[in-house]
C-alpha positions as CSV (number, residue, x, y, z in Angstrom):
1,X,0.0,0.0,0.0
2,X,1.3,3.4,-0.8
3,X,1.9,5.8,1.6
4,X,-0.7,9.2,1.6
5,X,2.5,11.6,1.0
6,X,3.6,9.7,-1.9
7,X,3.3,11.4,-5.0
8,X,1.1,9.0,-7.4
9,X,2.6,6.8,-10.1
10,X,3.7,7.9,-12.9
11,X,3.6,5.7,-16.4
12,X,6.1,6.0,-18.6
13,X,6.0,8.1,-21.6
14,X,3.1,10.1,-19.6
15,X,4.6,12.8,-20.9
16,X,4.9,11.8,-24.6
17,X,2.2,13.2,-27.1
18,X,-0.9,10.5,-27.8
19,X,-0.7,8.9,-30.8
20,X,-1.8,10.3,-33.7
21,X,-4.5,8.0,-33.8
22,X,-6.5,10.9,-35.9
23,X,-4.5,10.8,-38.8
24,X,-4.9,6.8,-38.7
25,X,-8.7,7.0,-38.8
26,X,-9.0,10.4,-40.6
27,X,-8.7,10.1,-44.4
28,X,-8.4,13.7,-44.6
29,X,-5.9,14.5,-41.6
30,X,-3.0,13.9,-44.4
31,X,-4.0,17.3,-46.0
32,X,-3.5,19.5,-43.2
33,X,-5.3,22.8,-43.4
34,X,-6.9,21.7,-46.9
35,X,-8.9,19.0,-45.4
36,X,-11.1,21.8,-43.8
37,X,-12.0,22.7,-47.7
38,X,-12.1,19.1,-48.6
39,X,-14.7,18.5,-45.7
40,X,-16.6,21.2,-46.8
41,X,-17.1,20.1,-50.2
42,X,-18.0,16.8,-48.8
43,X,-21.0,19.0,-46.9
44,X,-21.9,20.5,-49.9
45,X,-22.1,17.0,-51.5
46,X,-23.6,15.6,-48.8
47,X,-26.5,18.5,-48.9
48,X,-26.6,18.1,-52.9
49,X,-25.9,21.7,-53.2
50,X,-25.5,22.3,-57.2
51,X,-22.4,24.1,-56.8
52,X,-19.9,21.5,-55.4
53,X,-15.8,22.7,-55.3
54,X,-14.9,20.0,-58.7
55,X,-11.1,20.4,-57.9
56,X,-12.1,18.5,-55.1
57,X,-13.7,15.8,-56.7
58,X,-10.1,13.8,-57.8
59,X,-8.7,13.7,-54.9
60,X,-12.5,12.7,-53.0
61,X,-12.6,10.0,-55.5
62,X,-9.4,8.5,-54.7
63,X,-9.7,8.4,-51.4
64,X,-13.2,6.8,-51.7
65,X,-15.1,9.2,-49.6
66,X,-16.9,9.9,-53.2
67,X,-18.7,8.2,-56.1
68,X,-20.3,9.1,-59.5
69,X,-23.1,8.2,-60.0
70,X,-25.0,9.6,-63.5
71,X,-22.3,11.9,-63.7
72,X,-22.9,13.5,-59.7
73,X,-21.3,12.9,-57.0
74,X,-22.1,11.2,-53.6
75,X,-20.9,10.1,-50.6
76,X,-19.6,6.8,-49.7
77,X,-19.9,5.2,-46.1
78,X,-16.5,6.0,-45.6
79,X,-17.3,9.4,-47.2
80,X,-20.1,10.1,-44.8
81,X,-18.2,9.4,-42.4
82,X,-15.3,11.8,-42.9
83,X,-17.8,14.4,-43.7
84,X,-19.1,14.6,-39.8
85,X,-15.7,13.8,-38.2
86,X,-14.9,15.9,-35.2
């Protein structure tokens, strides 16, 4: 049993930054300060807003948050899902 005027255990690495388990989960973390765009055009998709950011659309596509279908684009699963990410 410890004693009361111990200080509490510390774990090792306590003091290293988390992991950046984010950019593991978060298709669009690899972008930086352009994934805030890229999320927003996956809003506007998402709302089937008529005017959607097409320079977007390439790299939406390859990541496979997006699909064509009859020549518009919509979300995937994976797509809705990085639209609503915190």
């Amino acid at each position: 049993m410890e004693n009361e005027t111990d200080p509490p255990a510390v774990l090792e690495n306590e003091t290293d930054p988390p992991a950046p388990l984010e950019k593991q989960t978060d298709p669009l973390a690899q972008f930086g300060l352009d994934a805030i765009d890229l999320r927003w055009t996956l809003k506007d998709i998402a709302a089937e807003r008529s005017l959607v950011n097409k320079q977007h659309l390439p790299q939406l596509l390859e990541l496979g948050l997006v699909e064509m279908r009859e020549d518009v684009p919509h979300l995937t699963i994976a797509g809705q899902n990085a639209t609503w990410k915190d």
